[in-house]
C-alpha positions in Angstrom: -120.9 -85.9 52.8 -121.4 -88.0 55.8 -119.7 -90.9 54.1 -116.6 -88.7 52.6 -115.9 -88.0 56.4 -116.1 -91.9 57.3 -113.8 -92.3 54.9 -111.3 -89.9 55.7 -111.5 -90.8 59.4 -110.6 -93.9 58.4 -108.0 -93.3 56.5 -106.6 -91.1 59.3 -106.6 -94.4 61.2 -104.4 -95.9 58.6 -101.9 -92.8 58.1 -101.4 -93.5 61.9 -100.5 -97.6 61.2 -98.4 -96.7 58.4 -96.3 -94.2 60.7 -96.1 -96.8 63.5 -94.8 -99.5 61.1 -92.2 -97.1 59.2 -90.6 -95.4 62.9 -87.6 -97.5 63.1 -86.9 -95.9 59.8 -86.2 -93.0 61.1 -83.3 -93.4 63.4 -81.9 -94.5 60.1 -81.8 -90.8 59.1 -79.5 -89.9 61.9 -76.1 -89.1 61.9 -74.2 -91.9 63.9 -72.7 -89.9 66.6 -76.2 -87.9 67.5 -78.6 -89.4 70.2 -82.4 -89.6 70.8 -83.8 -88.9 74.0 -87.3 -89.5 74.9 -90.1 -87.0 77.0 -93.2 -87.7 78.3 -96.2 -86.3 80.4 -95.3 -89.0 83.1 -91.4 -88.7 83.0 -89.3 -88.3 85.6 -86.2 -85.7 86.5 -84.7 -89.1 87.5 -84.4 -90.7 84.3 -81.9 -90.9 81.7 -84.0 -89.7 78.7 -84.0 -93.2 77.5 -87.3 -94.7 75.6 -87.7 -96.6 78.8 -86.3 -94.2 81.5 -88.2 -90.7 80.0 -87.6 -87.3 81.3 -90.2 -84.6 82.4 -90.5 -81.6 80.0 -88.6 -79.3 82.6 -86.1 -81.8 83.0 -85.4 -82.3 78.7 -85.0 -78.4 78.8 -83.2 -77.6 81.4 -80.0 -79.2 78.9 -79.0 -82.2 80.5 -75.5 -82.6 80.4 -75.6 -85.9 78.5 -77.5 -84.1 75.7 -74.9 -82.5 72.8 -75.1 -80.4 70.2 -77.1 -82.7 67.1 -78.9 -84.5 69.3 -82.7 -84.8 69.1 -85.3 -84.7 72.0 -88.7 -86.5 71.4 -91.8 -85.2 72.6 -94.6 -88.1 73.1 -98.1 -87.8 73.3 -100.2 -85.7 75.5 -100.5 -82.7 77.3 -97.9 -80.9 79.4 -99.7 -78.2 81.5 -98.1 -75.3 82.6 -95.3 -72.8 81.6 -91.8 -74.0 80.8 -88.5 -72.7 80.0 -85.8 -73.9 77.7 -82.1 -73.3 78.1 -80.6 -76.0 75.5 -77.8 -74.8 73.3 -76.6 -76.6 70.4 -73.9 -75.3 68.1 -73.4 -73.5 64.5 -73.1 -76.7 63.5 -75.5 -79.0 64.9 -78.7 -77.9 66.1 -80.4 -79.6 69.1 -83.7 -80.7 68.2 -86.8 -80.6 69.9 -89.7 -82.4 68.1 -93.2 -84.1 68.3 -92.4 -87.6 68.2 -94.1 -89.1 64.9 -97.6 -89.8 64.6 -98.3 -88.7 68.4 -99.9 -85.6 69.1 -98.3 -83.3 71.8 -99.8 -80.0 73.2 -98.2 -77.7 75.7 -101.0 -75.9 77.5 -100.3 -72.5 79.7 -103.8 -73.4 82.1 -103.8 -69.2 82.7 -100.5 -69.2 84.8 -98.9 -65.9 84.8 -95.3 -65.1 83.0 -93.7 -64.0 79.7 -94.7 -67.1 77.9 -96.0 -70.7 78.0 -93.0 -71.9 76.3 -90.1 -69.3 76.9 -86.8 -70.2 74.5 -83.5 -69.1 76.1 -80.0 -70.8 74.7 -78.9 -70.9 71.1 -79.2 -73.1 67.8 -82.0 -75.0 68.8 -84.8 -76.5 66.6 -88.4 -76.8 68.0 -90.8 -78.6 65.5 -93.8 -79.8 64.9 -96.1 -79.3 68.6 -98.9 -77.1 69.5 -99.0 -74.5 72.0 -102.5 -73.1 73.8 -103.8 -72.1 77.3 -107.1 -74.2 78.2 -107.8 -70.4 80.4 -111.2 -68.8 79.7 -110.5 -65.6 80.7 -110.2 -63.7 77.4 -112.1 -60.5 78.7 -110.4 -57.8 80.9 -111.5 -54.8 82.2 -108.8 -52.8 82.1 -107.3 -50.7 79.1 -104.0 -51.0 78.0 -101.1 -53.7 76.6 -100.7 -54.7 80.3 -103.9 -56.1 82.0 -103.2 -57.6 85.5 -106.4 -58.9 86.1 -105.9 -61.8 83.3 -103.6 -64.1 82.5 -101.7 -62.4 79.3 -98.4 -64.9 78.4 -96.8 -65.0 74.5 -97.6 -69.0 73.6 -94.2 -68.7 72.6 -91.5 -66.4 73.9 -87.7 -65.8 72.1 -85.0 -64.2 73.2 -82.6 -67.3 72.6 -80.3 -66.7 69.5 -80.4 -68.7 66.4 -83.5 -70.2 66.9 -85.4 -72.1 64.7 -89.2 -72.5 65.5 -90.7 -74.8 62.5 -94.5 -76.1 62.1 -95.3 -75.1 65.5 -99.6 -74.1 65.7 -99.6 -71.8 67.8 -103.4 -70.9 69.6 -105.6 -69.4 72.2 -102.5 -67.9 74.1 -103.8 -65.4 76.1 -101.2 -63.0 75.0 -99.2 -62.6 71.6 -98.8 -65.8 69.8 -95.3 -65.8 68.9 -92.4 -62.8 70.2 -89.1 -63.0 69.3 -87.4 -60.0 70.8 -84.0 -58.4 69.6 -81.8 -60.8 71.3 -83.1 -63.3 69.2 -80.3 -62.9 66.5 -81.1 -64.8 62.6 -84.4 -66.4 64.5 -86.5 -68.6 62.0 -90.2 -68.3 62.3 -91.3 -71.2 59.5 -94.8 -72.9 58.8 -96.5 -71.6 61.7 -100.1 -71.7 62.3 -101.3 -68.9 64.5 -104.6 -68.1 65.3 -106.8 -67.3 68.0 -104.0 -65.4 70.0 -104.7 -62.1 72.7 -107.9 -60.6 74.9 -110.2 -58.2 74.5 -110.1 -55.1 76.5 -112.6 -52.4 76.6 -110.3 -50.4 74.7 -109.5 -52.9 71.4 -108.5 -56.6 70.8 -104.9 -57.1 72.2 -102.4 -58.8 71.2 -100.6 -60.0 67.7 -99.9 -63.3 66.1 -96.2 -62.7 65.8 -94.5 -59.7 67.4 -91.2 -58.8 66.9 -87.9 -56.3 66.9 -84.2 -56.9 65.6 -80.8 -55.2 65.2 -77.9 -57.5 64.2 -78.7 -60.3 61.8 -82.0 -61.1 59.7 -85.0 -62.5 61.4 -86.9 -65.0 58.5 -90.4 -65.2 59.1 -91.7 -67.9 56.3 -94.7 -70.0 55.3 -96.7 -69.1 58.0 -100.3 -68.5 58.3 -101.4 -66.0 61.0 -105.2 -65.2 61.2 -108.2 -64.3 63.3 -106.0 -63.2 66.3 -107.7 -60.5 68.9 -105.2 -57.6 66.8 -102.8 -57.9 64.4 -101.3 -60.6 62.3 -97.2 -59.9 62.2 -96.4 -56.9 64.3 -92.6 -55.6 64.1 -93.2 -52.4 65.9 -91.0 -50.6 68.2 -91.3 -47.4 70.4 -87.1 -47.6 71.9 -85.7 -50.5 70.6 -84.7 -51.3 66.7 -86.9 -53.0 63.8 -83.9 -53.6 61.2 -83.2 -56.8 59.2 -86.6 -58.8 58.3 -86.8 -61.3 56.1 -90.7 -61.9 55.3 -91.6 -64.5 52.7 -94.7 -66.5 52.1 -96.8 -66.1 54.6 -100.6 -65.6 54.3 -102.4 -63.2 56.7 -106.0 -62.9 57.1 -108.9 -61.5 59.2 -106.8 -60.7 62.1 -108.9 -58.4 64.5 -112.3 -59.4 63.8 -112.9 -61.9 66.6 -112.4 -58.4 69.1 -115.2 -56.9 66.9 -113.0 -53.7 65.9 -112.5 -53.5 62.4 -110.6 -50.3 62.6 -107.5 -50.5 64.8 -106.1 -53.9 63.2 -103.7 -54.7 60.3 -102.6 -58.3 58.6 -99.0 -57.2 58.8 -97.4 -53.9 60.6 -94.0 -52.9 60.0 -93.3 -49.6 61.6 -92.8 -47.7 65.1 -91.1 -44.9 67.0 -87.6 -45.9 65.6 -86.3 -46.2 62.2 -87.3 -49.2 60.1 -84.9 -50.5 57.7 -83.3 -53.9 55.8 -87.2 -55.0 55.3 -87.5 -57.9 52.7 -91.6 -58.5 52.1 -92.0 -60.3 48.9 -94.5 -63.3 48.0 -97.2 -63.0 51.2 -100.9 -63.7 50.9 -103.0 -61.2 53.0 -107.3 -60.9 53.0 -109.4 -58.6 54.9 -112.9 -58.8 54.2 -115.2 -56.1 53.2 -116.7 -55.2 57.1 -112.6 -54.6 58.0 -112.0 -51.1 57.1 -108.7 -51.1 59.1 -104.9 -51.1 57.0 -104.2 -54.8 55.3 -100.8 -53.7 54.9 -98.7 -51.4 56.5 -95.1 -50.4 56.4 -93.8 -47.1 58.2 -95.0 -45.3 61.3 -94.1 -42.3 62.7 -90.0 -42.0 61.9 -88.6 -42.1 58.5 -87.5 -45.1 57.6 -84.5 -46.9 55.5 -84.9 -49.6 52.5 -87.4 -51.8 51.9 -88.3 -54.2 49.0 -92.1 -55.3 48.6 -92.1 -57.7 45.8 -94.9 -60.2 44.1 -97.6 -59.8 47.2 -100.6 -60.2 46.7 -103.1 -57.8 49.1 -106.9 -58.1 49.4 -109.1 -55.5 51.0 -108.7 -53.2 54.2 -108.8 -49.4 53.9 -106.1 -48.9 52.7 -104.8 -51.8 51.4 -101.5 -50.8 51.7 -100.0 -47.9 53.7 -96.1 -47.0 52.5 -95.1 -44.5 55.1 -91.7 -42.3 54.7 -88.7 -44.8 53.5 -85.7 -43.2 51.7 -86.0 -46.4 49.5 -89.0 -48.5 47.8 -89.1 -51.1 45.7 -91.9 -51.9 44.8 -92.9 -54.3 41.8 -95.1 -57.3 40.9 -97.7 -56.6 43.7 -101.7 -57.4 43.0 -103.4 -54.6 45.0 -107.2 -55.0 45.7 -109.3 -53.1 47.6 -112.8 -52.0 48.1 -111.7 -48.8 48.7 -108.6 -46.9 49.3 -105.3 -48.9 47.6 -102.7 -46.8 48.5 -101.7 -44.5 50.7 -97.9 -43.3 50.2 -96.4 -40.2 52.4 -92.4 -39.4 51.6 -89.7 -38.2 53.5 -88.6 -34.8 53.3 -86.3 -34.3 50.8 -87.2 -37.9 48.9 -87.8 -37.8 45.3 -90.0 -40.9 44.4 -88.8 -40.7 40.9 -85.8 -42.4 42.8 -88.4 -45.3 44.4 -88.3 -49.0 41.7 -92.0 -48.7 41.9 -93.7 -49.9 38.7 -95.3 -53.0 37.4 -97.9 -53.5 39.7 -101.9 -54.4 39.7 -103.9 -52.5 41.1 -108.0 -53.3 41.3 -110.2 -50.4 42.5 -113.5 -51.7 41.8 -116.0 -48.5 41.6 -113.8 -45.9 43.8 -112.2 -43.7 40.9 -109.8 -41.8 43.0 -108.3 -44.3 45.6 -104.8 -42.8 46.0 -103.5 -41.1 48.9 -105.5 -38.7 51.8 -105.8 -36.4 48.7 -107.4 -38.6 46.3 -106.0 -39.1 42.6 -106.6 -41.0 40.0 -104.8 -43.3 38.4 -103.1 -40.8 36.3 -103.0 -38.3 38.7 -100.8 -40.6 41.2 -98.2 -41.3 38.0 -98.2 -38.5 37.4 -97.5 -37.0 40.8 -94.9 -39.1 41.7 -93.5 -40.7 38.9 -94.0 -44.0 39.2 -96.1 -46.8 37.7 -95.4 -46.2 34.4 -96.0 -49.9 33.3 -98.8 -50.8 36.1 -102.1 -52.5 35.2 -105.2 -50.3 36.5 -108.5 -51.7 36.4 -111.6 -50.8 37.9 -113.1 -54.4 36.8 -113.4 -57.2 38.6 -111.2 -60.1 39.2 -112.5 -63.3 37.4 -111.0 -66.9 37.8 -108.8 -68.0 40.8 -105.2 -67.6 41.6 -103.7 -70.3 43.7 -100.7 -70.4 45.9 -98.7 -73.3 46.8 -95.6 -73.5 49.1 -94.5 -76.6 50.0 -92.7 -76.9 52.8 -89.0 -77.2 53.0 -88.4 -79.2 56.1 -91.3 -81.8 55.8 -91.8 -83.5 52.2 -95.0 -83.9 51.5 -96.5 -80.7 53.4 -97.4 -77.7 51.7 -99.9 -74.8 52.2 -102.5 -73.7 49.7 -103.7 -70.0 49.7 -106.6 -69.5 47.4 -108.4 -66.6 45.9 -111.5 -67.1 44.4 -112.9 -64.4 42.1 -115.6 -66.5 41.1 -117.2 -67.6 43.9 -117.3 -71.4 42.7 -118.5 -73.9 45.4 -115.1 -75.4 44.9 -111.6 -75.3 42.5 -109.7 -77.7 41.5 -105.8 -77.7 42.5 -102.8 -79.3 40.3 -100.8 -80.9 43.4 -98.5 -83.2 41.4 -95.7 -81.2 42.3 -96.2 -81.6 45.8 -98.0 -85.2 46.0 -96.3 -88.4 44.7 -98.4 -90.2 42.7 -100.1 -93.5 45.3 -99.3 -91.4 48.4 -101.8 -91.0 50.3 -103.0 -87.6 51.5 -105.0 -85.5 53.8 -106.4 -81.7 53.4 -107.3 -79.6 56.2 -109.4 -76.6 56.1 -106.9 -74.5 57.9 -109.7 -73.0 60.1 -111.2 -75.7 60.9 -108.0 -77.6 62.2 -108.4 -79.1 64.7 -111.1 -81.7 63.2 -111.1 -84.3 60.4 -109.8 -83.5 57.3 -111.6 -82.0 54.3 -110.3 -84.4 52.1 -108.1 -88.0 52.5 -107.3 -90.2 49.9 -104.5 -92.2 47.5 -103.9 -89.4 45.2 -103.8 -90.4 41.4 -102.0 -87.7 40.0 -103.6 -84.6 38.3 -106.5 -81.6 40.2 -108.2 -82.8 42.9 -111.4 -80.4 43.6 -111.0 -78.5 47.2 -114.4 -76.7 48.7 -114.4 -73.4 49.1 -118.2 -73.2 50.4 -117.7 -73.6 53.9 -118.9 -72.4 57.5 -117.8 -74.7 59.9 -114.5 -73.0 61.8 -113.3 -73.3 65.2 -114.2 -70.5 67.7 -111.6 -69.1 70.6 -111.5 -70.8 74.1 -113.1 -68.6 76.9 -115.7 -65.9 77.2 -115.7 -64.4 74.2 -118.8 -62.8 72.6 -117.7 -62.4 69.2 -118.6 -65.3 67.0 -115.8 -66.0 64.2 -116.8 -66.4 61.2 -115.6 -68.4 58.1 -113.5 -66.6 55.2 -116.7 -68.0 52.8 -116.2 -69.0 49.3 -114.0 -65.5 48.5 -111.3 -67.0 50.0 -109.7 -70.2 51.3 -106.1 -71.9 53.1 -105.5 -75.4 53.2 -103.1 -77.3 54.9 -102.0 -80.7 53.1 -100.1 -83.6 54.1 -99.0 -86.6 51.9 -97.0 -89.9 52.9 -93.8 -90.8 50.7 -94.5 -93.2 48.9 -91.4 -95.3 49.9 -90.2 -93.0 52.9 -86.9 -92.7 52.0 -86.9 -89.1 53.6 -88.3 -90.3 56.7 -91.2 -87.3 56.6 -94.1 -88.6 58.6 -97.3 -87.0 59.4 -97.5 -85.2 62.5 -101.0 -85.1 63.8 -102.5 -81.6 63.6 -105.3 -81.5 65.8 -105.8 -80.6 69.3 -105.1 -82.6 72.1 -107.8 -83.3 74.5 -107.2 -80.5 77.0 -108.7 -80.9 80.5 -108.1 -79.2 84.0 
């Protein structure tokens, strides 16, 4: 083992020579008429944003007037303490871009200061890519109850209420607050290939805050191919008491475990779609979610305490909680080509007044109940009891065995070739499974596999791949733990269940993808 991780540290070394020789390549890519300008820790308000003339963070984000719609600011390597505020609009057209410069490694760290977020994203069509977001601040405890604690530091890591916003590979942890918000101003907002974890306080009440929270009107919000666990409370959270939850667009993402750093295993939910106003226009298809068997809180949950409008919930796949998914009062379901497993309670399903589910598109579905015979609803039905009463399932799959084998995920990413994220299930308990990745590796790239909690070290694996499986642990223990004075120790998923995050190297480059360095800066006050 010793000398796999030799190996792979050296080959990170070599990943980081093969960027530096490749870089001119990239200004290639460009369109002629865009320009790059250049940040660093050091820069100055004075410059001109050139590679030799930087500007300060503030300074990039404050929109320059030489910078125009299609042009892309680099971020270079280090960290940038503090809070910060962008106002740069590009147009329909062109998006401005804001991006970790290749190969370097930049974090943004809060240090506890107070405010709505640690990066707060005003102005329009703007792409930020590729950085990581934290606060170094140990103070994750507070003794006061509530959403509003005033005697911590509580920012979002990132905070939207620009419009058109596209937030892409950003890792997102140890905010003191939510990870990500994206309020309703934030019209057609992209959340893609997050990583958040780690996010929130406690409080002597529950664990506080979510990895992404979020509300919407006009437009569809697209939260895709992120991964959002071990946050103090819930994984996504579009929850409002007066504003409006309409128009989601939820693909892809894998959810797991969030809540159990706070120690409550009851109040917390992977994903939360629901509030004191109508939900409606909710697209939920293809996400990943995992509670283990000590969370006895929902894994899914869509509805609240209104009626709600349409929603489709489509090809999921849903591990554990109690229940493992809630369907609260919506005038229209569908619901098809979900894998249900729980250890418990599957479903819970309460209807409008004056709904007939015989109207819902709710059939075709797995469910696994393990030894619980009657885990439908408060009151308790079978299997054939819940068909029965409400007219649906007719073609489902009910099983009280076990699931054997593994079932693997893979979605690679559709702004970076060669990046992907692996979700794996693994009924088996095998001390490790073997992946196909040829359609996601080119054969002689070279590649590198993170254990997704466990980030911000080496990688798992590194290597030339040479086509075919290549055999990914699933027995480990080693994970990283929150910043600050927390008492709960955070465990690892365990052999049950695994994500991995892989990049690969083009082989000739041609798309300019590089590898963008994953782990944490070093962070010191």
């Amino acid at each position: 083992m010793k000398a796999i991780i030799v190996l792979a540290n050296r080959l990170s070394r070599v990943f980081q020579m093969i960027i530096k020789l490749h870089i001119l390549l990239l200004f290639f890519a460009f369109n002629s008429f865009a320009t790059s300008y250049h940040v660093t820790v050091n820069g100055s308000a004075n410059g001109d944003g050139s590679e030799f003339s930087p500007w300060d963070l503030r300074t990039a984000l404050s929109h320059p007037p030489s910078v125009t719609p299609g042009d892309t600011i680099w971020l270079h390597a280090g960290v940038y303490k503090g809070h910060f505020s962008s106002d740069l609009v590009g147009s329909e057209d062109a998006n401005i871009i804001v991006r970790q410069f290749p190969g370097e490694r930049v974090t943004i760290d809060g240090i506890g200061q107070t405010g709505s977020g640690i990066l707060s994203i005003k102005g329009s069509y703007v792409s930020y890519w590729g950085f990581t977001i934290t606060d170094s601040n140990t103070q994750r405890l507070s003794q006061i109850s509530g959403s509003f604690p005033s005697d911590i530091p509580n920012a979002t890591g990132v905070n939207i209420t620009g419009h058109h916003i596209k937030l892409i590979n950003v890792i997102v942890h140890d905010a003191p607050g939510n990870g990500i918000a994206a309020w309703i101003q934030s019209i057609d907002t992209e959340i893609y290939g997050c990583v958040v974890y780690h996010n929130g306080w406690q409080g002597p009440d529950r664990g506080h805050g979510h990895a992404f929270y979020s509300q919407n009107l006009n437009g569809t919000k697209v939260v895709m191919d992120n991964l959002m666990f071990n946050n103090f409370s819930m994984g996504l959270h579009v929850y409002t008491e007066n504003g409006s939850i309409q128009g989601f667009h939820i693909e892809g993402n894998s959810c797991f475990n969030n809540g159990i750093i706070s120690g409550d295993t009851k109040l917390t939910a992977n994903a939360l779609v629901g509030g004191s106003q109508p939900a409606d226009r909710l697209v939920y298809t293809d996400n990943y979610t995992f509670h283990n068997s000590s969370i006895i809180a929902d894994n899914v949950r869509f509805g609240y305490a209104v009626a709600n409008g349409d929603i489709i919930v489509k090809d999921n796949y849903m591990m554990g909680g109690f229940p493992v998914l809630r369907i609260n009062n919506w005038n229209s379901v569908e619901l098809t080509g979900n894998t249900i497993l729980g250890f418990g309670k599957l479903v819970y399903l309460e209807v409008p007044s004056g709904v007939q589910t015989s109207s819902y598109d709710w059939d075709n579905n797995t469910y696994y109940a393990g030894t619980h015979d009657k885990p439908y609803n408060h009151i308790s039905l079978n299997f054939d009891q819940w068909k029965q009463t409400y007219s649906i399932d007719a073609n489902s799959l009910y099983t009280t065995d076990a699931p054997v084998g593994t079932k693997v995920f893979i979605r690679p990413n559709k702004y970076e070739a060669g990046r992907s994220y692996i979700t794996v299930y693994n009924w088996d308990l095998k001390g490790s499974v073997d992946v196909d990745l040829s359609d996601i590796i080119e054969e002689g790239a070279n590649y590198e596999i993170f254990d997704i909690e466990y980030l911000d070290h080496s990688p798992l694996l590194a290597g030339k791949y040479q086509g075919g499986s290549i055999s990914i642990p699933m027995n480990l223990t080693q994970k990283s733990q929150p910043i600050g004075n927390i008492t709960t120790v955070s465990k690892h998923t365990g052999l049950e269940f695994g994500v991995y995050l892989i990049r690969s190297i083009p082989v000739d480059n041609r798309n300019n993808n590089f590898l963008t360095d994953t782990k944490k800066a070093d962070i010191k006050n």
